[in-house]
N, C-alpha and C positions, 0 to 999 in steps of 0.2 A: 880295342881290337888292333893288333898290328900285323903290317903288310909289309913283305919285303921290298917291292917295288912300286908302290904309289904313298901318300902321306893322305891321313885325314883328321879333321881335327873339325868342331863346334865354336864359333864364335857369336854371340851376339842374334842368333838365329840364322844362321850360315852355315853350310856344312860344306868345308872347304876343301875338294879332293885335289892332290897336287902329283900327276904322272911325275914318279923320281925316278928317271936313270936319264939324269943330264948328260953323263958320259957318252948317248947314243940320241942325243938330242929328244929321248922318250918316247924310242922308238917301240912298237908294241909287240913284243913276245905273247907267248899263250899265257905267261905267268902273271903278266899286267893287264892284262885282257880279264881271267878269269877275277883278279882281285879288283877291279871296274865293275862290274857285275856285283858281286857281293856287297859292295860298297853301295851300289846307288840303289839294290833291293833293301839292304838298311836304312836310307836316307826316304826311301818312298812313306815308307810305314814311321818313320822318328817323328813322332809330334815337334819337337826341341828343333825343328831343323824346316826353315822357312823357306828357305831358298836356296839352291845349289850353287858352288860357282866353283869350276874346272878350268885349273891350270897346267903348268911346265914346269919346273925345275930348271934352275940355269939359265940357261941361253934361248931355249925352243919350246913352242909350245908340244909338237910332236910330227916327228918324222913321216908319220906312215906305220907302216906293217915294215917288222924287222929282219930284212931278205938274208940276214945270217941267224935269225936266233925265233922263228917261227914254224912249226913243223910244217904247213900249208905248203911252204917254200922247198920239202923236205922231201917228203910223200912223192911216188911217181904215181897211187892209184885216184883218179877224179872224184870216186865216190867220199873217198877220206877227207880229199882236199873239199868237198862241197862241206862234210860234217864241220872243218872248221873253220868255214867262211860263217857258216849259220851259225856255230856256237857264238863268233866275237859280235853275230846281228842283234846277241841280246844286249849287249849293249846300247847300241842306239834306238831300240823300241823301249827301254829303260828310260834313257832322257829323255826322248821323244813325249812318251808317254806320262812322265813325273808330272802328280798333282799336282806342284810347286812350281815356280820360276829357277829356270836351268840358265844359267849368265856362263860363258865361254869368257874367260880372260888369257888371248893370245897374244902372249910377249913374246912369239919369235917367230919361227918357220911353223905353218901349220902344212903340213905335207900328206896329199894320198889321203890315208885315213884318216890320217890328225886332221887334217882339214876338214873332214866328214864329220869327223867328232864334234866340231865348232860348226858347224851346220845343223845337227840336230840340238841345238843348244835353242833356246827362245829368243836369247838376245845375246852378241856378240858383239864383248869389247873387247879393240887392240891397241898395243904399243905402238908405238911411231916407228917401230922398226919389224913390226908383225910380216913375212911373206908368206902369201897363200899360195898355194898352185897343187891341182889336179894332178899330179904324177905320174898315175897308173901306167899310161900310155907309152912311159919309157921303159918300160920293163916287160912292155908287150902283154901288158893285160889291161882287162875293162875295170874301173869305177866301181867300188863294193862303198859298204858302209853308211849307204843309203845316197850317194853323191847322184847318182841319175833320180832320183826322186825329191833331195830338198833343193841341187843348187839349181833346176829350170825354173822353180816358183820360188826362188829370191829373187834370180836375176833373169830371168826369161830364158827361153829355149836357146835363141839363137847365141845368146852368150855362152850359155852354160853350155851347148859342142863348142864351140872357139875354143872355152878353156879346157875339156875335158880331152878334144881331139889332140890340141897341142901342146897342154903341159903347161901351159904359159903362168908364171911367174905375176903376180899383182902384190903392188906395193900396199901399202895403210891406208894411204890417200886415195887410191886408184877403189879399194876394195870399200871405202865408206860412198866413194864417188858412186858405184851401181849399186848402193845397198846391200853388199855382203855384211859391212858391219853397221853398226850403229853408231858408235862412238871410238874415237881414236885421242889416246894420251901420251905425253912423250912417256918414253921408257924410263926417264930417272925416277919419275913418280907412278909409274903404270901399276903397281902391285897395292898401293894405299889407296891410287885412285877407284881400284877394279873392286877390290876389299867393301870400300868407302859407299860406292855405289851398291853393291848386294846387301849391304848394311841398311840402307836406307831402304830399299824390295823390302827388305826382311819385315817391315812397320807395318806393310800394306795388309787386307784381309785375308787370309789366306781361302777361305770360301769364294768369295769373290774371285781370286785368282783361279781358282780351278775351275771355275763353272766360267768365264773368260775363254781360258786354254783352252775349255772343251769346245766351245763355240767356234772359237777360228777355226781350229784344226778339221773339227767335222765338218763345217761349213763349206773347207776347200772343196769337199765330194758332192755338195747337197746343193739343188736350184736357189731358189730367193724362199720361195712360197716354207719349204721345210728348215731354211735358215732361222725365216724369223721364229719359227715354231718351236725353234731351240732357245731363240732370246727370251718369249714369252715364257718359256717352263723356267729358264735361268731367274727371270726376273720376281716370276713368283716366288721360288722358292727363297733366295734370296732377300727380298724386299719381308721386311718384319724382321728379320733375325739380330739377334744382341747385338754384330757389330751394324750394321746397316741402322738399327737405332739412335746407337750411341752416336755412328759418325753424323745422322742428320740433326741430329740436338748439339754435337761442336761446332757441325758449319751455322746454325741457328744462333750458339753463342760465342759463333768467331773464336775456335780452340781450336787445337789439332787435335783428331782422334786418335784414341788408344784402341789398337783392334786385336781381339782375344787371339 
């Protein structure tokens, strides 16, 4: 399948989408926007493809929304401009929602929406030269892309206004420091190391992973009591199946497991 403005490609049980127009640091038109979408409705349903993991091109991992080449920006009627704030929302209910592990590898400015993007990610790794920062606010609009919904239950409320109020700029270190990311690598090695790590995801069960994701995620909505009532259905189902076998007979004869 080829796409003029994103790269995708299969490795190893990876399916590695790469925002390409480094010339605008990958900044998002409706053109990259719609071929994100298409892409990760494919990658949902690819048996071949274990694990996601969404990068940059170049320099940046992604600008934001591109205030020259987005028709939202363009539009003087509301209604227009809502139809295409919601159409780029399926994007992040895409990642958000993938039965697989979604790895964000930000090797540079993750801005506005890019940033948003790497927020709806499961787990985010950055270069040593990764900046994040909330943007919206200097263009005199509010946070889309899901930014008032994932960054207060990363980093808690009263951070996530600080940064969305003021724009503010956070370095790699600063950004592993409140838990925006997980893991931070220098940049000469950041694209092997990011690769290197969704490679190693990719081993894990992929049932397990999804029946996991679904637990947290519902969980954040649900008391204790219908929590665990999701563990217990998880666990049932779960517990007996080929790879839950297989792995408890390797950790029995001290192997690593192989899981279907």
């Amino acid at each position: 399948m080829g796409f003029q403005e994103l790269l995708y490609e299969k490795t190893e049980g990876v399916g590695v989408i790469t925002l390409n127009r480094p010339d605008r640091l990958n900044a998002l038109n409706r053109t990259i926007l719609l071929e994100l979408i298409q892409v990760l409705q494919e990658a949902t349903t690819d048996n071949e493809v274990r694990v996601v993991l969404i990068t940059g091109a170049g320099k940046g991992f992604c600008a934001g929304g591109d205030l020259k080449g987005h028709p939202s920006f363009e539009t003087s009627d509301p209604l227009v401009r809502e139809g295409y704030v919601k159409e780029s929302h399926q994007a992040i209910l895409l990642l958000h929602h993938m039965p697989k592990p979604v790895v964000a590898a930000v090797n540079g400015v993750a801005a506005g929406a890019g940033m948003n993007i790497a927020l709806s990610c499961d787990i985010r790794l950055a270069s040593d030269t990764a900046v994040f920062t909330e943007s919206f606010i200097k263009a005199g609009i509010m946070t889309d892309m899901g930014g008032s919904y994932f960054l207060p239950r990363i980093v808690g409320v009263g951070r996530a206004i600080e940064m969305i109020l003021t724009a503010e700029k956070i370095d790699a270190a600063e950004a592993c420091r409140i838990g925006l990311v997980n893991k931070v690598f220098p940049d000469a090695e950041f694209r092997t190391a990011a690769l290197s790590y969704a490679k190693e995801l990719a081993k894990g069960p992929r049932q397990a992973y999804k029946m996991a994701k679904w637990a947290i995620y519902t969980g954040l909505q649900l008391d204790l009591e219908d929590a665990l009532k999701h563990e217990e259905l998880g666990q049932a189902l779960l517990i007996g199946t080929e790879d839950s076998s297989n792995a408890i007979k390797a950790f029995i004869e001290k192997r690593t497991p192989v899981f279907k």
